[in-house]
N, C-alpha and C positions, 0 to 999 in steps of 0.2 A: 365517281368511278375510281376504280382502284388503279393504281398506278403500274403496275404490270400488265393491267387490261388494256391502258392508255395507249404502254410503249408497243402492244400486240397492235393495236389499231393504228396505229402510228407506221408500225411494220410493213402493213398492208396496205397503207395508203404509197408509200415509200415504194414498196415490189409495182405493186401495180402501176407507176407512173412509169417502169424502168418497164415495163411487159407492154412492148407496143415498138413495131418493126419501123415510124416514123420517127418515135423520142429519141431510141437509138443511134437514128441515123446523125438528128440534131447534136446527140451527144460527142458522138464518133468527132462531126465538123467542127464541132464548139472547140474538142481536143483540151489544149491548157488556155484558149486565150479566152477574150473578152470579145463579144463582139455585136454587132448592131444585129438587129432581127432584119434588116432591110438587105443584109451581104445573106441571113439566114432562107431568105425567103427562096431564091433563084437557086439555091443549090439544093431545095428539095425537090424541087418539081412538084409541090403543093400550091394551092391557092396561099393568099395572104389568109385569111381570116382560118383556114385550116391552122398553119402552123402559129399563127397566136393561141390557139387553143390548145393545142399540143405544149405551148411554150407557157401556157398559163398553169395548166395540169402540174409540168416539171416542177414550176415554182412554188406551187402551192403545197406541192410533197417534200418541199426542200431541199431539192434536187439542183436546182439554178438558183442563183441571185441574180436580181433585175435592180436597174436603177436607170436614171433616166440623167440625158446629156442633152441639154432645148429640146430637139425635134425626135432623137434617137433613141432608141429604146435599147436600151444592152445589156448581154446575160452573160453569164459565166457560171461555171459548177463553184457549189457555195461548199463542197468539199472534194477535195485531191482524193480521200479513199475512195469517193466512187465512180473515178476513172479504173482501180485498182478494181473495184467491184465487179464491171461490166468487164474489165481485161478477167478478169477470175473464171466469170461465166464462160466466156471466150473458148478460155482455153478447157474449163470443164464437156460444153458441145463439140470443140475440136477434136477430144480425147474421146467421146461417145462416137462421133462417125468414123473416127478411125476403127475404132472395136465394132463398128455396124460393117464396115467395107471388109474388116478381115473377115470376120465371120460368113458374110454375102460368099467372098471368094471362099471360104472353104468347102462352103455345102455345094458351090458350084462344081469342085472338082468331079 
């Protein structure tokens, strides 16, 4: 496979790990630190085996790094740009419902 086809499917396995309103959340909590999937699990208000799937998806997109401490499983973003990323989109959706609410209020006049 040609190497530009690679890094397109590689794109899209990437977007799509980060296209889902749970990873998000995970990523949100994760923030800059490292942390056990077991502090992970209670603050989603998912099942366990939901959010190992969810945390398996991240990591297999290269999203997380995992590595293991005896009993604990612990993840961490395997890069700082894509905190940057998801704040990027952030603020790109921030900027669209602002321009959806003025626009709402003008036709409302």
């Amino acid at each position: 496979m040609e190497v530009r086809n690679l890094v397109m499917k590689k794109n899209v396995e990437f977007l799509k790990a980060l296209a889902d309103e749970t990873r998000l959340k995970i990523l949100q909590f994760l923030g800059d630190k490292e942390m056990c999937q077991c502090d992970i699990i209670p603050a989603m208000d998912k099942s366990q085996s939901t959010i190992s799937q969810h945390l398996q998806i991240l990591t297999n997109a290269g999203v997380l790094e995992y590595r293991k401490e005896g009993q604990r499983s612990l993840y961490k973003l395997k890069d700082e740009r894509i905190r940057k990323i998801i704040e990027l989109v952030s603020s790109i959706s921030s900027d669209s419902l602002l321009e959806i609410s003025k626009l709402a209020k003008s036709i409302g006049r």
